[in-house]
C-alpha positions as CSV (number, residue, x, y, z in Angstrom):
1,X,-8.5,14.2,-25.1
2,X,-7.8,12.7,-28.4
3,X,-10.3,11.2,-29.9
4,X,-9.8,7.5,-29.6
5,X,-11.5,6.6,-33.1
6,X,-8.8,8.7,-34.7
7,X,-6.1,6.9,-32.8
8,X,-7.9,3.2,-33.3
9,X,-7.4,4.3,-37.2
10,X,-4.1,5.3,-36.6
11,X,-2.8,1.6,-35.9
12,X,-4.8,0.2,-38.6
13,X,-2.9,3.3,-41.0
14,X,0.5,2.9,-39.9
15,X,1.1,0.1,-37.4
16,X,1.1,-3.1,-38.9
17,X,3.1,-4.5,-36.0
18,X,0.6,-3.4,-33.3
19,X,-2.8,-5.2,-32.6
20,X,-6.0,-3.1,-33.6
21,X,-6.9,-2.8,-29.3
22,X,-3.2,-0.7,-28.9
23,X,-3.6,2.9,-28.3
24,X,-1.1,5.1,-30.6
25,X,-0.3,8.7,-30.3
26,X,0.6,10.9,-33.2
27,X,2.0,8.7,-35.4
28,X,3.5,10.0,-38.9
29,X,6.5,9.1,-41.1
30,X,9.3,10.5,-42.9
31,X,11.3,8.5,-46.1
32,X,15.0,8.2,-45.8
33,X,17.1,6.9,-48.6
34,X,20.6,6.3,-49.0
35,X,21.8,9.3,-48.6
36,X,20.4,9.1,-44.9
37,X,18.5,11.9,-43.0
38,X,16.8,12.7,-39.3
39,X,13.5,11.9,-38.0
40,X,12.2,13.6,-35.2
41,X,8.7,12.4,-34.2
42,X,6.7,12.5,-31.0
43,X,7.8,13.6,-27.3
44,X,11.2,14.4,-29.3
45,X,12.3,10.7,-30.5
46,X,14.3,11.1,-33.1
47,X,16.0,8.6,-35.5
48,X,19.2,9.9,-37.4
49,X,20.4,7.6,-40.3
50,X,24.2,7.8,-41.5
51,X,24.8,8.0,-45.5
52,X,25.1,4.1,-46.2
53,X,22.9,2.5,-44.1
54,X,20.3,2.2,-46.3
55,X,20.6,1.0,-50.1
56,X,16.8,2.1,-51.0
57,X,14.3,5.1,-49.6
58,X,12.3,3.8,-46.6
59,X,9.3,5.6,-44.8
60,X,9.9,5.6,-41.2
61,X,7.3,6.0,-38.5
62,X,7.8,6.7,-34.6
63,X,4.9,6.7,-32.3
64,X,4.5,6.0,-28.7
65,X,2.1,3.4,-27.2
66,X,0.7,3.6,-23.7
67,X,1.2,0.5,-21.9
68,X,1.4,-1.3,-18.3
69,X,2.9,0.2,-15.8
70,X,5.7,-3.0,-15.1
71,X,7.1,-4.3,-18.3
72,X,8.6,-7.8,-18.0
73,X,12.2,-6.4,-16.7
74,X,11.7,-2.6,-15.9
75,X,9.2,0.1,-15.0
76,X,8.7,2.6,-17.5
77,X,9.8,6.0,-17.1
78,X,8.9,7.3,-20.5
79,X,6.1,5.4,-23.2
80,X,7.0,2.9,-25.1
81,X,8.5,4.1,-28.7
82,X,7.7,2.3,-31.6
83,X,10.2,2.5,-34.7
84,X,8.5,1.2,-37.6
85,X,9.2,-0.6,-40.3
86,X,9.4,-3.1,-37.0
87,X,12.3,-5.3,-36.5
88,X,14.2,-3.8,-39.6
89,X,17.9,-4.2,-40.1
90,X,20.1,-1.4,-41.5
91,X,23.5,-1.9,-43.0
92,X,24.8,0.3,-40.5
93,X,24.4,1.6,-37.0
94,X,21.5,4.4,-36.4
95,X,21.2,7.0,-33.7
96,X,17.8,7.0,-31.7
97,X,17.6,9.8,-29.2
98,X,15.5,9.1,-26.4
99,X,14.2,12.2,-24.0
100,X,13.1,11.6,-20.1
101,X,11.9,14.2,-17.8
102,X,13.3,13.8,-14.2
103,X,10.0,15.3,-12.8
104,X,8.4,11.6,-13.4
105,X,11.2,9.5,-11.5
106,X,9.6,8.4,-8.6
107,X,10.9,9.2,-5.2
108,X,13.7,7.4,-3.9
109,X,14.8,6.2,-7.1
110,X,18.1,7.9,-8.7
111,X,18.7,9.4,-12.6
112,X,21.7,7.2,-13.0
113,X,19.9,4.0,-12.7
114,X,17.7,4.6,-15.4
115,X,18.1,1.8,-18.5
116,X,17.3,1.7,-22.2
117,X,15.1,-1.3,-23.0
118,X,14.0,-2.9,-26.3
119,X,12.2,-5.8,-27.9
120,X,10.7,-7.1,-30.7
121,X,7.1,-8.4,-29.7
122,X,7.0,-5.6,-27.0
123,X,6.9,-8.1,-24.5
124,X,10.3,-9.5,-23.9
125,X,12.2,-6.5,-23.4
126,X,15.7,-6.6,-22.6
127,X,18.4,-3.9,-21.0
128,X,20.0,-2.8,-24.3
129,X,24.1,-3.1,-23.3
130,X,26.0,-0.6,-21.8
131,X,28.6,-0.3,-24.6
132,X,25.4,1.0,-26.9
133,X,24.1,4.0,-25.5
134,X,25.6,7.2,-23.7
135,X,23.3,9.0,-21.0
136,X,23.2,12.8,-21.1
137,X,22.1,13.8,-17.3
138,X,22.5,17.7,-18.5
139,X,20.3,17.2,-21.3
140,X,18.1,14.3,-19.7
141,X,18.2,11.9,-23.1
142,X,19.6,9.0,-23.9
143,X,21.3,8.2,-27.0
144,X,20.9,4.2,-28.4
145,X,23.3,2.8,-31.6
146,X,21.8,0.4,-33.0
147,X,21.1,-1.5,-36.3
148,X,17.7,-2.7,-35.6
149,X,14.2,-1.0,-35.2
150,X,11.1,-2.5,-32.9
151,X,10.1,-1.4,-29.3
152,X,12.0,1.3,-27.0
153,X,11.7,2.5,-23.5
154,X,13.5,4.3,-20.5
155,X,13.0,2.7,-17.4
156,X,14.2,1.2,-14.2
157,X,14.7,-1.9,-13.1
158,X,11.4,-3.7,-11.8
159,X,13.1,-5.0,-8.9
160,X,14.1,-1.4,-7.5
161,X,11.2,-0.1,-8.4
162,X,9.3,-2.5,-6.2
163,X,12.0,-2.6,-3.7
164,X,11.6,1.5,-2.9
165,X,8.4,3.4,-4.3
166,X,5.2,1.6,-2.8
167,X,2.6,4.1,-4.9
168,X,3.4,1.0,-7.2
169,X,0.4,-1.1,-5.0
170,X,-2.5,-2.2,-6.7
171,X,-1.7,-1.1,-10.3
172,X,1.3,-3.5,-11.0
173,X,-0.1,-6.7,-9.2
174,X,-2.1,-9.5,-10.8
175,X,-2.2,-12.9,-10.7
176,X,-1.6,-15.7,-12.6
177,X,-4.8,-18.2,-13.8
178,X,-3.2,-21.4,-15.6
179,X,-3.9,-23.1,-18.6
180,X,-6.6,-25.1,-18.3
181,X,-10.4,-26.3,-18.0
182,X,-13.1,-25.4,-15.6
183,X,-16.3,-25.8,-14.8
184,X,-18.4,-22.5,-16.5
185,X,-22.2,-21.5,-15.8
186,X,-24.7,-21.6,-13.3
187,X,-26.3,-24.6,-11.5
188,X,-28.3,-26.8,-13.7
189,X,-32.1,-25.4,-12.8
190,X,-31.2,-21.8,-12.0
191,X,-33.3,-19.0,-13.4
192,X,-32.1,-17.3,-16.3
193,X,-33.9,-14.2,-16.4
194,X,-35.8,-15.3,-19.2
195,X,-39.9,-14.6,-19.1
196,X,-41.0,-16.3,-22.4
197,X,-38.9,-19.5,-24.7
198,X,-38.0,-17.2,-27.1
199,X,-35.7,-14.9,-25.0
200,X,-33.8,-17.7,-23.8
201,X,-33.7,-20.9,-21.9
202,X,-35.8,-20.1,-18.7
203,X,-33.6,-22.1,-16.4
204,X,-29.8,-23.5,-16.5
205,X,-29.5,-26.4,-18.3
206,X,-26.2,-27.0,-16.3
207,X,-21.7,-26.3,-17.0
208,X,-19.9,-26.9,-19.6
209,X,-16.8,-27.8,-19.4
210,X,-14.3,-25.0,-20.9
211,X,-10.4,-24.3,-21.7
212,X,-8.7,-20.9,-21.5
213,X,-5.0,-20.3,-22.1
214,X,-3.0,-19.1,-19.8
215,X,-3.9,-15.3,-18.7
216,X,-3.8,-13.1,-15.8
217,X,-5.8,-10.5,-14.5
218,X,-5.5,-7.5,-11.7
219,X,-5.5,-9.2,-7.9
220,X,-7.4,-5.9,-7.2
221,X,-10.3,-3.5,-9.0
222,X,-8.9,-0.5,-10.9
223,X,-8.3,2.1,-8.3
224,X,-9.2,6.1,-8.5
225,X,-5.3,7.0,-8.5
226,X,-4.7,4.6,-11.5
227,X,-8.1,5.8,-13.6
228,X,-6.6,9.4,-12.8
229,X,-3.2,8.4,-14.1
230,X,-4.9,7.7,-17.1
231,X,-6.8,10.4,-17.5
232,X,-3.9,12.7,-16.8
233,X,-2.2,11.1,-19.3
234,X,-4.8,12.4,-21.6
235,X,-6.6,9.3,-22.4
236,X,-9.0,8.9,-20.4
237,X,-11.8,10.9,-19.4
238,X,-13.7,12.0,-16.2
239,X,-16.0,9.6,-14.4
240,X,-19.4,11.0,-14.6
241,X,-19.7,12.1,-11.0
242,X,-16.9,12.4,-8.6
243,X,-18.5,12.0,-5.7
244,X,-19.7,8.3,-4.3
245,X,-22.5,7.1,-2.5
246,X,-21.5,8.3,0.6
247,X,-18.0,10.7,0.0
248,X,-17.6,14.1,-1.5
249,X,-15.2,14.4,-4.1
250,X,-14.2,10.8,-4.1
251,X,-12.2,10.6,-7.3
252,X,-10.2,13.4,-6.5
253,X,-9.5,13.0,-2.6
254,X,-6.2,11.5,-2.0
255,X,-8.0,9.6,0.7
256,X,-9.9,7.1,-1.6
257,X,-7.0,6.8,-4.0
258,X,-7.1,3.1,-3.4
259,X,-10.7,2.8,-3.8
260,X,-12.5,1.5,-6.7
261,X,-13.0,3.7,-9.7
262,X,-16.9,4.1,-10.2
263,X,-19.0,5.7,-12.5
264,X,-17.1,4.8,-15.4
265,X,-18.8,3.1,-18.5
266,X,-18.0,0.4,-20.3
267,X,-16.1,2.4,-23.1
268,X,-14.2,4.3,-20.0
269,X,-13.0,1.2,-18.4
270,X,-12.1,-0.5,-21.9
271,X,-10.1,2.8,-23.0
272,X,-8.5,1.9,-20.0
273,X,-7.2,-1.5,-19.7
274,X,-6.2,-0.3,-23.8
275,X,-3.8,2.4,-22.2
276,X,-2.7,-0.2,-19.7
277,X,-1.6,-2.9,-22.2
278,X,-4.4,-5.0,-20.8
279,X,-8.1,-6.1,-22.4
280,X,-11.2,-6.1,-20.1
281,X,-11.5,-9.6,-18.8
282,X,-14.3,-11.9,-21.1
283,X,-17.1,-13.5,-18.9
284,X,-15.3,-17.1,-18.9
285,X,-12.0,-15.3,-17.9
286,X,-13.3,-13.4,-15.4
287,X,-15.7,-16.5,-13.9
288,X,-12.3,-18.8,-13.5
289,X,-10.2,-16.2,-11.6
290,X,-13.5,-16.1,-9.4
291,X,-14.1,-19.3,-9.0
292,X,-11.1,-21.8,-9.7
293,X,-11.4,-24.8,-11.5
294,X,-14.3,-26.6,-10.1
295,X,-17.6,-24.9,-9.2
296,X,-17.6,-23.3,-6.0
297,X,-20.6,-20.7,-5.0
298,X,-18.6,-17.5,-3.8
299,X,-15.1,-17.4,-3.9
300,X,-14.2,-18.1,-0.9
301,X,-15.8,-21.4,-0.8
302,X,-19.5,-22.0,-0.1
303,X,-20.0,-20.1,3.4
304,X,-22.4,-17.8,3.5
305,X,-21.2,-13.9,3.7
306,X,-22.5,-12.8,7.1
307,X,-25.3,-10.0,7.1
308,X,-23.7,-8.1,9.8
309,X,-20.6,-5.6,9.4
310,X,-18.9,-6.9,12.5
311,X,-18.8,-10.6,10.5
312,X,-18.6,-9.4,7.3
313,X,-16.0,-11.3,4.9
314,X,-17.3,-9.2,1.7
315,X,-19.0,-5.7,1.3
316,X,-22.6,-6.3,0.1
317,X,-26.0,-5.5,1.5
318,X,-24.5,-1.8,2.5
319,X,-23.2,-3.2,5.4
320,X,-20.5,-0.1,4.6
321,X,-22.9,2.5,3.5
322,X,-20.4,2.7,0.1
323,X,-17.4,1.2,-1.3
324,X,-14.6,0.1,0.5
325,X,-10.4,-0.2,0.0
326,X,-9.8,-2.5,-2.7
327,X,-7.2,-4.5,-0.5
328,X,-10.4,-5.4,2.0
329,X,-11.4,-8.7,2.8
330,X,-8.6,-10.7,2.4
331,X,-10.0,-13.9,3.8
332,X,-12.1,-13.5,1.1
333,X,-10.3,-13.9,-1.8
334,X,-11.0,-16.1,-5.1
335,X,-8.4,-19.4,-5.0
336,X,-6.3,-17.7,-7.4
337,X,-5.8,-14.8,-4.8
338,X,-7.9,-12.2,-6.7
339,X,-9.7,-9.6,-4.2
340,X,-13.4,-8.5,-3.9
341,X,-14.6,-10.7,-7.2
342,X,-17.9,-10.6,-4.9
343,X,-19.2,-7.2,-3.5
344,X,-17.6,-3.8,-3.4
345,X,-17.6,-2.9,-6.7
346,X,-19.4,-4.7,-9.8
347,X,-17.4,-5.1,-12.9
348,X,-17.4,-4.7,-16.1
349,X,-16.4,-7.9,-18.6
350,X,-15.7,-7.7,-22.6
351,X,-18.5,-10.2,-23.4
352,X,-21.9,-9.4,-24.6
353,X,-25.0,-10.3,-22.7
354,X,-26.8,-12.9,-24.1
355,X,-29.3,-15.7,-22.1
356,X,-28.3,-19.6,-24.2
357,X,-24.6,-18.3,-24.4
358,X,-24.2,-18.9,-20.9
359,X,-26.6,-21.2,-19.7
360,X,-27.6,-23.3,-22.4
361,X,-26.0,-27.0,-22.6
362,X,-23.3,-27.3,-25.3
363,X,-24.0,-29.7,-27.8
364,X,-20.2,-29.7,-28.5
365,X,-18.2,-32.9,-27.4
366,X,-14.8,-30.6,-26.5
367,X,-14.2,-28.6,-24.2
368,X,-15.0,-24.6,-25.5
369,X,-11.7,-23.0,-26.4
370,X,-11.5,-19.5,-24.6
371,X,-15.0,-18.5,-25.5
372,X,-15.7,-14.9,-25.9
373,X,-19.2,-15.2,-26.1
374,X,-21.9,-13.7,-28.5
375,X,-20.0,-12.1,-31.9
376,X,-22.2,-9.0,-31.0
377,X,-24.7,-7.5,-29.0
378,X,-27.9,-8.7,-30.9
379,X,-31.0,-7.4,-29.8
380,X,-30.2,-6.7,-26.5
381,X,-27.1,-4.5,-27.3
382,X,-25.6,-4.5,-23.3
383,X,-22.1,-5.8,-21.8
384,X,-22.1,-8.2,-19.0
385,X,-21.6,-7.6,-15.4
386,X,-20.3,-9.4,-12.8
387,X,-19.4,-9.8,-9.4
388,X,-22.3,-8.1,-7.4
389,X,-21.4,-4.5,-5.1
390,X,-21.7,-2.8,-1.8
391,X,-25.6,-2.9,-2.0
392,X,-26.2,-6.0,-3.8
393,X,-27.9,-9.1,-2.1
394,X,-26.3,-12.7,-1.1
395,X,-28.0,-14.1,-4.0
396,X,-26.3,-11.5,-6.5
397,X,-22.5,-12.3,-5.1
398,X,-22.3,-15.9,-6.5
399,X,-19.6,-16.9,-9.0
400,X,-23.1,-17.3,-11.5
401,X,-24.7,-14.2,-11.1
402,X,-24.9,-11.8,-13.9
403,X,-25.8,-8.6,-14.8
404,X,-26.1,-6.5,-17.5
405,X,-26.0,-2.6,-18.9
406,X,-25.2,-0.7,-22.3
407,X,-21.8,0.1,-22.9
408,X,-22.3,3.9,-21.9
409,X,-23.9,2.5,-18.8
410,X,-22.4,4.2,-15.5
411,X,-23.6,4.2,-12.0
412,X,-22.1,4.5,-8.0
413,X,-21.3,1.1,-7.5
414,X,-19.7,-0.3,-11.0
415,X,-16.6,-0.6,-11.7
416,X,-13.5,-2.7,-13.3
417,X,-10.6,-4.7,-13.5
418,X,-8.4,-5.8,-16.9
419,X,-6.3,-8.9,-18.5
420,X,-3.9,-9.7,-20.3
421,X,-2.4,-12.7,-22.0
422,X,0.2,-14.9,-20.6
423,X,3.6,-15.7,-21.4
């Protein structure tokens, strides 16, 4: 496991394209001059510069960056490889060598329909053309010409990926939550929590109106198989217990590979969403996907959740005895189409937990622009929760109930889902 200060450091040292939340691996540099040279640099990525391309000596860096599964076009067979100086020119063509390993194509899907990608913002990524690379099948690489550096990958196409290899379900899905404003906080008169005046208003002075750009987030709760394809990608590490509630070995067993993750802390599941390309979602982001634009109590609307399994539209009140399938309940879902934002597992948000943050009046005549909450964790020093589990009760599935827990916080029925921008 590398240690993720180190890699945090990393980015700030030597990646002055990336943002300081990307996850880099062994990133170093070599200088180059006119004269021209060979860089090999991690996983076997290497850049070879002709005499002439350059006119002065240049350090360049390669390091790979873990990211989402589904890229805009393509599905990433190897990391993304980023070539820095980023979205440098050279004065003549370079060679960067590329290597795959054919024991991580998925089933059904062929060698020969792998494709280079590249981009700029890492984002946008676009086939690179045919007439600039040649594919080695013998030696599994690929080799790229080309006379700029940014973002690389090997990868298929998304819609063959989606089209043949359904161990895709769950990790590559999320849904879209427009631009715009919504109604955020509790009821005006609702308890805050608050004993005395100076923790806190002691009850809900009523919403406030807020914007949020354009973002989406996962339709489902990070799943054991995709928390284990972190960790065996050595950058995550081992829930704290492996068994749930009610199963033995539930991380591991193949049979709850589509269950929630649980038992990771707040630092697990935002090392996570890092690796995916995501961000945990903030307490305003994750309240809109739950509950849509205009206040609704659950959401699903304003029925009440039957206490009674037969019934049941959500898993609370262990009407399960434990966690169920994170594709459950889909009569259930929030308006945006996101699963089990009430019950089954509680999640995780980005924001710190703070009492007048949330339901204090603002004294502000705009709308709040994406709000992230408190700057830090004050006193209190603990992450927000949301959502309500298996064994909460019908008062603690609302779209306004909170919760709360230090960032190293784990337990059998908390869990996660992630962000990340839109277009």
């Amino acid at each position: 496991m590398r240690n993720l200060t180190h890699i945090l450091l990393a980015v700030v040292l030597v990646c002055g394209a990336c943002t300081p939340t990307e996850s880099v691996y062994e990133a170093y540099g070599k200088k180059i001059g006119p004269n021209g040279g060979k860089h090999e640099g991690i996983h076997g990525v290497t850049l070879i510069v002709p005499p002439k391309a350059l006119d002065q000596e240049i350090t360049f860096t390669i390091y790979a960056l873990d990211t989402d599964p589904f890229t805009n076009l393509s599905a990433t067979l190897t990391n993304i490889y980023a070539l820095s100086p980023m979205a440098f020119k050279f004065d003549l063509p370079v060679t960067i060598i590329i290597p795959y390993t054919e024991d991580d194509i998925p089933d059904l899907l062929d060698e020969i329909d792998l494709k280079p990608y590249f981009a700029i913002d890492r984002k946008n990524f676009e086939e690179i053309p045919e007439g600039e690379y040649e594919q080695n099948l013998e030696s599994n690489i690929f080799k790229l010409s080309t006379k700029f550096l940014g973002y690389f990958h090997i990868g298929f196409p998304k819609e063959l990926v989606k089209g043949q290899n359904n161990e895709t379900t769950g990790i590559s899905e999320m849904v879209l939550i427009p631009k715009g404003n919504f109604e955020y906080g509790a009821p005006s008169g609702t308890p805050t929590g608050a004993v005395e005046a100076t923790e806190g208003v002691l009850t809900g002075e009523g919403f406030n109106t807020v914007e949020l750009s354009e973002y989406y987030i996962d339709k489902y709760e990070v799943t054991n198989a995709q928390y284990l394809a972190c960790q065996n990608a050595d950058v995550c590490t081992e829930p704290y217990e492996i068994n749930s509630s009610r199963y033995p070995n539930y991380y591991y067993d193949p049979a709850y590979r589509n269950f929630p993750v649980l038992w990771v802390s707040w630092n697990q599941a935002n090392t996570f969403c890092q690796w995916a390309g995501k961000q945990l979602p903030t307490e305003a982001q994750w309240e809109k996907a739950a509950r849509g634009e205009t206040f609704r109590k659950y959401p699903w609307g304003e029925e009440e959740p039957q206490d009674n399994a037969e019934n049941a539209i959500a898993n609370y009140s262990a009407l399960f005895a434990d966690v169920t399938d994170v594709t459950s309940f889909d009569g259930a879902v929030s308006p945006y189409g996101a699963y089990n934002m009430a019950g089954n597992a509680a999640e995780w948000t980005a924001t710190w937990y703070d009492i007048d943050s949330y339901y204090k009046k603002s004294a502000a005549a705009d709308p709040l622009k994406d709000p992230t909450g408190p700057e830090d964790g004050g006193a209190i020093q603990k992450k927000v929760i949301r959502g309500g589990s298996w064994v909460s009760l019908t008062t603690e599935m609302t779209t306004y109930s909170r919760d709360k827990a230090f960032p190293h916080y784990r337990y059998y029925n908390l869990g996660f889902r992630c962000v990340k921008d839109g277009e």
